[in-house]
N, C-alpha and C positions, 0 to 999 in steps of 0.2 A: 324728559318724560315720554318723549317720543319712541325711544327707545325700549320702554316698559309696555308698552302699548303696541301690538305690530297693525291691527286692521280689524275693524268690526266684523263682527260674523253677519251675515242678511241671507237667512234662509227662514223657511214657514215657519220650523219652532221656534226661532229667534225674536220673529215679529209678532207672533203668538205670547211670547213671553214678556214681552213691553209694552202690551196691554196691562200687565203684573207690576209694573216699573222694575222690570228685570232686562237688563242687556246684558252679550253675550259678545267678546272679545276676544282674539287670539293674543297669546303675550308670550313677551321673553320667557323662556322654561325654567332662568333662573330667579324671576322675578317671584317676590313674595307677598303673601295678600294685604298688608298693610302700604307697600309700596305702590300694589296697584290699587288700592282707597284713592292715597294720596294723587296718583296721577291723573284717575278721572275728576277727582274734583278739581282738580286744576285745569284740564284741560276743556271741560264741561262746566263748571260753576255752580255743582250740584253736591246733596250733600247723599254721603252713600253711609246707608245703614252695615250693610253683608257684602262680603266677598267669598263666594265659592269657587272653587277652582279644580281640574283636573286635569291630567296629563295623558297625554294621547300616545301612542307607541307608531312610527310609523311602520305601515306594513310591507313586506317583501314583493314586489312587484319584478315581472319576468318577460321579458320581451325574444322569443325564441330560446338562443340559449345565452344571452343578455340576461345577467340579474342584477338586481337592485334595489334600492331601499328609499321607502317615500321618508322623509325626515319627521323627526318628533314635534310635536309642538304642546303648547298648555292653553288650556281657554279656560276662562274667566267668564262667569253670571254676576253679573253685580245689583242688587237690590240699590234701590233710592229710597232717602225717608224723604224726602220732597225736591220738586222738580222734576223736568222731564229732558230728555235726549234729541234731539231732532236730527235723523239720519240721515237728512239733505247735507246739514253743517257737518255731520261726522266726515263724509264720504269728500265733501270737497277740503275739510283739514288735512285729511290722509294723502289726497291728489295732490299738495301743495307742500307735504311737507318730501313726497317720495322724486317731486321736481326740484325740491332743494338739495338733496341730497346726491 
């Protein structure tokens, strides 16, 4: 499941939004919204109502006459019908699982 999951998002509108029981995650670009239900409730113990999802395009970035491309990724808003998140626990599953790997 870790794999479906890459890294919580933690910016103002994200903590803005889980006051809503809305969190917001970056995920595998092939992953799909039932998959990623599945894997926060498993790796959370929560039950998820919504998964919204969209895909981000990276953009063309130029360092002189050095060009290059930031990479695509997809993020994921997931609604909760009950429960909550605690992004102390997220933050140290992610640190533990990027040292096992």
């Amino acid at each position: 499941m870790m794999d479906i999951i890459i890294r919580p998002v933690v910016s103002e509108k994200a903590e803005a939004l889980s006051k809503l029981k809305k969190y917001t995650f970056i995920c595998h670009l092939k992953a799909t919204k039932p998959q990623i239900k599945k894997a926060i409730e498993e790796m959370f113990g929560v039950k998820v109502s919504k998964v919204n999802t969209m895909i981000y395009r990276g953009k063309i970035k130029r360092r002189g006459i050095f060009v290059g491309k930031r990479p695509n990724f997809k993020k994921a808003i997931v609604t909760l019908k009950e429960g909550t998140i605690d992004f102390a626990k997220v933050t140290e599953k992610f640190a533990q699982a990027v040292k096992t790997k």
